[in-house]
Kinemage of the C-alpha trace (Angstrom):
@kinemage 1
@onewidth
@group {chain A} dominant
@subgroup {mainchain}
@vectorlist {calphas} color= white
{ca unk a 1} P 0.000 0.000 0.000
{ca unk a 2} L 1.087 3.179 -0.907
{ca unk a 3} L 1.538 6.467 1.812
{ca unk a 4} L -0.577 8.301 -0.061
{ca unk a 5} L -3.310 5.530 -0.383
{ca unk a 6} L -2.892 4.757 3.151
{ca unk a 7} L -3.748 8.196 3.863
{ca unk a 8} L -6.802 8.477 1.776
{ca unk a 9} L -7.971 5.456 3.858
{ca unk a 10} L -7.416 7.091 6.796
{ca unk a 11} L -9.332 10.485 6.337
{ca unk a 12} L -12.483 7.975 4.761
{ca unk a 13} L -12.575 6.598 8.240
{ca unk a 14} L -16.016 8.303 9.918
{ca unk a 15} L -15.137 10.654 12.905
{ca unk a 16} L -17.835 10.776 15.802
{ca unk a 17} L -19.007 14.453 16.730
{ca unk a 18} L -19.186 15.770 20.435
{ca unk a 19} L -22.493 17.237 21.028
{ca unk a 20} L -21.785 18.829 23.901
{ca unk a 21} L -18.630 20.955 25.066
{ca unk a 22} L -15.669 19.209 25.093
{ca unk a 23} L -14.449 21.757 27.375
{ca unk a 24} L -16.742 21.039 29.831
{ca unk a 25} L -15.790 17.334 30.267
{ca unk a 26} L -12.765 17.804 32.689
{ca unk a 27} L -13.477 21.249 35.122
{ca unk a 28} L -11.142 22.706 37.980
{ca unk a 29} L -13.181 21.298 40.384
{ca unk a 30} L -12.544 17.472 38.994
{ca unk a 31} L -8.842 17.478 39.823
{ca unk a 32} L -8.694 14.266 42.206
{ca unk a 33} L -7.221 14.954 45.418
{ca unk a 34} L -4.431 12.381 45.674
{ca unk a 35} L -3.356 14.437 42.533
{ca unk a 36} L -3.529 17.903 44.259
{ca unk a 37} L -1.476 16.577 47.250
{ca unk a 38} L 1.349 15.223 45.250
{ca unk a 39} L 1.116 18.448 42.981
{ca unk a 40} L 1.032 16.270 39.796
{ca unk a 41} L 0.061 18.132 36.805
{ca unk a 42} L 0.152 16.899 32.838
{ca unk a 43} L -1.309 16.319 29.473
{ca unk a 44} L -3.633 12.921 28.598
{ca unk a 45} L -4.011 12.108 25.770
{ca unk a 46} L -6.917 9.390 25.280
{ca unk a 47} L -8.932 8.050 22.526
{ca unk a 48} L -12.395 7.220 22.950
{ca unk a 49} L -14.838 4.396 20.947
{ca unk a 50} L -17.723 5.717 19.817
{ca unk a 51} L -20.423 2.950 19.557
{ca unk a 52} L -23.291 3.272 16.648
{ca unk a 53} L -25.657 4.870 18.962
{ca unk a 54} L -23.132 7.922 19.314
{ca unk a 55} L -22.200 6.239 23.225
{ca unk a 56} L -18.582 6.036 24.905
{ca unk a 57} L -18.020 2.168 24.944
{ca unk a 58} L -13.966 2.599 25.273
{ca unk a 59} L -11.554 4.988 26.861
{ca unk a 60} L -7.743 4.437 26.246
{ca unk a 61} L -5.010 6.608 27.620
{ca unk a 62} L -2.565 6.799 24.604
{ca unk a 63} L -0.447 9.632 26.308
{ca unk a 64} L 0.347 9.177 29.719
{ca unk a 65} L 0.623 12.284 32.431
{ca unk a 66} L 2.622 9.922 34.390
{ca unk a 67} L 0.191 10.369 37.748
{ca unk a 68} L -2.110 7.318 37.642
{ca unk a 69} L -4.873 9.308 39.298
{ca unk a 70} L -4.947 11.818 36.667
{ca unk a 71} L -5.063 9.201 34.021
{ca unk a 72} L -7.845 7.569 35.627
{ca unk a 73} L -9.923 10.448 35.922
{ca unk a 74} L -9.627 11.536 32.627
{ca unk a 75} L -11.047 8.271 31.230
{ca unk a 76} L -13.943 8.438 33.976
{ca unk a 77} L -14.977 11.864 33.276
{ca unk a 78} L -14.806 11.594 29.903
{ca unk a 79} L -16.788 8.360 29.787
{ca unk a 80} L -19.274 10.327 31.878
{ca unk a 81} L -19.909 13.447 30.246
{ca unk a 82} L -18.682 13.529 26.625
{ca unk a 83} L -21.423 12.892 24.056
{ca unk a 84} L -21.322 12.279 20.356
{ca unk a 85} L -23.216 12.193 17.292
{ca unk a 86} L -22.603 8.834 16.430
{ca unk a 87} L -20.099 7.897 13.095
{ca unk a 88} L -22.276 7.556 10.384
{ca unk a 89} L -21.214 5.563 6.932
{ca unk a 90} L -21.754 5.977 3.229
{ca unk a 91} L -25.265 4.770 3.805
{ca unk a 92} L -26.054 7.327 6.601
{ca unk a 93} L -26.359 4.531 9.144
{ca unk a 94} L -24.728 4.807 12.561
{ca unk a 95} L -21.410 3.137 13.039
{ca unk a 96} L -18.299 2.310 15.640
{ca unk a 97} L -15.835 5.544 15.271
{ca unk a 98} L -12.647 6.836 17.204
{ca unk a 99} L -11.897 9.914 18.907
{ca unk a 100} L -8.747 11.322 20.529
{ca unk a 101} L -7.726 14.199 22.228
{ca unk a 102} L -5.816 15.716 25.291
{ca unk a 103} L -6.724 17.315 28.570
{ca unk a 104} L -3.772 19.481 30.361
{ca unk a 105} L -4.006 19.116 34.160
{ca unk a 106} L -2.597 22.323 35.824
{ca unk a 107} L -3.323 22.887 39.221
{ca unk a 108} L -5.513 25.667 40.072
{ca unk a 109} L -4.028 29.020 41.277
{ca unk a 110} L -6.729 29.290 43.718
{ca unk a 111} L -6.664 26.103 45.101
{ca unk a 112} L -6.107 26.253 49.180
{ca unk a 113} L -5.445 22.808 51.191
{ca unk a 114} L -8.192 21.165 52.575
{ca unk a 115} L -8.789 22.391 56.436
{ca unk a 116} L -10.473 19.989 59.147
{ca unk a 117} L -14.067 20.834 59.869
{ca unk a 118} L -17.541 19.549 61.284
{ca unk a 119} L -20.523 20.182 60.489
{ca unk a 120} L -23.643 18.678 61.780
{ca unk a 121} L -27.790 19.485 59.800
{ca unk a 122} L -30.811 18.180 60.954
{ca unk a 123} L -34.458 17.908 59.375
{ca unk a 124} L -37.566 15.979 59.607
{ca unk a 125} L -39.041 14.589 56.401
{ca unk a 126} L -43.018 14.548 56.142
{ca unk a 127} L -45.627 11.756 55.590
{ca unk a 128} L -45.388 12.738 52.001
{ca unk a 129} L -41.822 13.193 51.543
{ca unk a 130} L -40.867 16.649 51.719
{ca unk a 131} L -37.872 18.581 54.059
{ca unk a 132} L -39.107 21.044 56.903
{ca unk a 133} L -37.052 22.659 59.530
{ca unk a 134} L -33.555 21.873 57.998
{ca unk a 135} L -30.833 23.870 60.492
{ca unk a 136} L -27.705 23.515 61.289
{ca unk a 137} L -26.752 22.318 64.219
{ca unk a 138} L -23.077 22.781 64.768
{ca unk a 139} L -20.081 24.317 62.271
{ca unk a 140} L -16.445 24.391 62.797
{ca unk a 141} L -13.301 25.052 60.768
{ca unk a 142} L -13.935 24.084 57.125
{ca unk a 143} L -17.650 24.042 57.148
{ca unk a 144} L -17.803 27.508 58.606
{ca unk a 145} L -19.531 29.276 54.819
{ca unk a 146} L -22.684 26.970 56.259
{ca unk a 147} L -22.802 28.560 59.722
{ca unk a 148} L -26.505 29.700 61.249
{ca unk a 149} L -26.041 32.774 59.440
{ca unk a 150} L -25.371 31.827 55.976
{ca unk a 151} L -27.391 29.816 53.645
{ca unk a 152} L -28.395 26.550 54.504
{ca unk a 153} L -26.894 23.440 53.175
{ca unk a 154} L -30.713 22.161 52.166
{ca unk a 155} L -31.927 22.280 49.051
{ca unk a 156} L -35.292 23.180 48.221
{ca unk a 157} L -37.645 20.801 46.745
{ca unk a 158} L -36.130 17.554 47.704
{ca unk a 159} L -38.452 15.078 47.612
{ca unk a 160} L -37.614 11.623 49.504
{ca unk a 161} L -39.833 8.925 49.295
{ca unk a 162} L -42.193 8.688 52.243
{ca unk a 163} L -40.977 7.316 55.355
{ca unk a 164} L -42.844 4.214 56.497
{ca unk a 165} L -43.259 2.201 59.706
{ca unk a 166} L -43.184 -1.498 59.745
{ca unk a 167} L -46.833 -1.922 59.412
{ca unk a 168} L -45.876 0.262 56.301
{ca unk a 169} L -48.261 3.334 56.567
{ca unk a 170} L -46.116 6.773 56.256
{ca unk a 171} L -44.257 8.595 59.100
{ca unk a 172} L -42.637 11.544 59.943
{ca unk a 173} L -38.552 10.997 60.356
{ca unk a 174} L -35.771 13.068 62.174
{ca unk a 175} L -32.920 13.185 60.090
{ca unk a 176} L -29.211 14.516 61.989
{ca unk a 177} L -26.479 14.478 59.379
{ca unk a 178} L -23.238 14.485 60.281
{ca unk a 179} L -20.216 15.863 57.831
{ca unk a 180} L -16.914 15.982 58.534
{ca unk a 181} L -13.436 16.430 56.809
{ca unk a 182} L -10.412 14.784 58.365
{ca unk a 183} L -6.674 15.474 57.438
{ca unk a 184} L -4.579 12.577 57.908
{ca unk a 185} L -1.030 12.687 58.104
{ca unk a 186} L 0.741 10.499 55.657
{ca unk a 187} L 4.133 9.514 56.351
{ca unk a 188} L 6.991 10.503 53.770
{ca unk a 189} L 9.118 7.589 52.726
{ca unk a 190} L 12.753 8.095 54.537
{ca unk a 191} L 15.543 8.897 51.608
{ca unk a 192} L 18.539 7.049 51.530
């Protein structure tokens, strides 16, 4: 086979079509915290297969960052939020296609270590599902933004399903939620 025929085959090969941002598959917020820790930053590259039905069905790093936990999350983001116009053929019909590209990791300038802090909500939820009297309880360190005087951590409109009793006729439920972060220390390996 010829180069030049060997490329001709090539750009005949259907390409899938993202249908929604690619830009918006990876954000700031998504950088895994192992990651942040170490400081590990990089460039993935990955190719994705695109099944007839215009779903992820593969992910492949071909481009290491060289931090496993950026890798990973690349794939799993991507796998979770990309979508595609499927490849389509000669014939119009949907069919399996390929798609690469790269994500840089950089760390965000405004990132600030995670602090230790508690925070503890409680609520009831009604005979028919809904929250009332959501408060917080208790805030320290961390959790402070959520204090008595800020907004509270309960979202509007939740619906649970209805409590029920073991004769199985709905009941009102207490709810206390308890949230905490923890920093533990890890322990550096000794140099030689």
């Amino acid at each position: 086979m010829t180069p030049a025929l060997a490329l001709l085959m090539l750009s005949a090969i259907p390409v899938p079509q993202p249908v929604n941002n690619p830009a918006e598959w990876i954000m700031t917020n998504d950088y895994p915290s192992a990651a942040l820790r170490a400081e590990a930053t990089g460039i993935v590259g990955f190719r994705l297969l695109i099944d007839p039905q215009g779903a992820v069905s593969d992910c492949a790093i071909i481009q290491s960052s060289g931090n496993a936990d950026l890798d990973e999350a690349t794939c799993r983001l991507v796998r979770q939020r990309a979508r595609f116009l499927p490849a389509r053929n000669e014939k119009g019909e949907g069919v399996i296609g390929r798609y690469s590209s790269r994500v840089r990791w950089t760390i965000p300038e405004d990132s600030t270590p995670l602090q230790p802090g508690k925070m503890v909500r409680s609520y009831d939820i009604e005979r028919n599902g809904t929250i009332t009297h959501c408060q917080v309880e208790a805030v320290s360190g961390a959790m402070s933004p959520w204090d008595k005087a800020g907004p509270l951590p309960c979202a509007e409109g939740i619906q649970f399903n209805a409590p029920i009793d073991a004769a199985g006729k709905p009941v009102r439920k207490h709810v206390i939620e308890t949230y905490e972060i923890r920093i533990e220390a890890q322990e550096e390996a000794i140099k030689p």
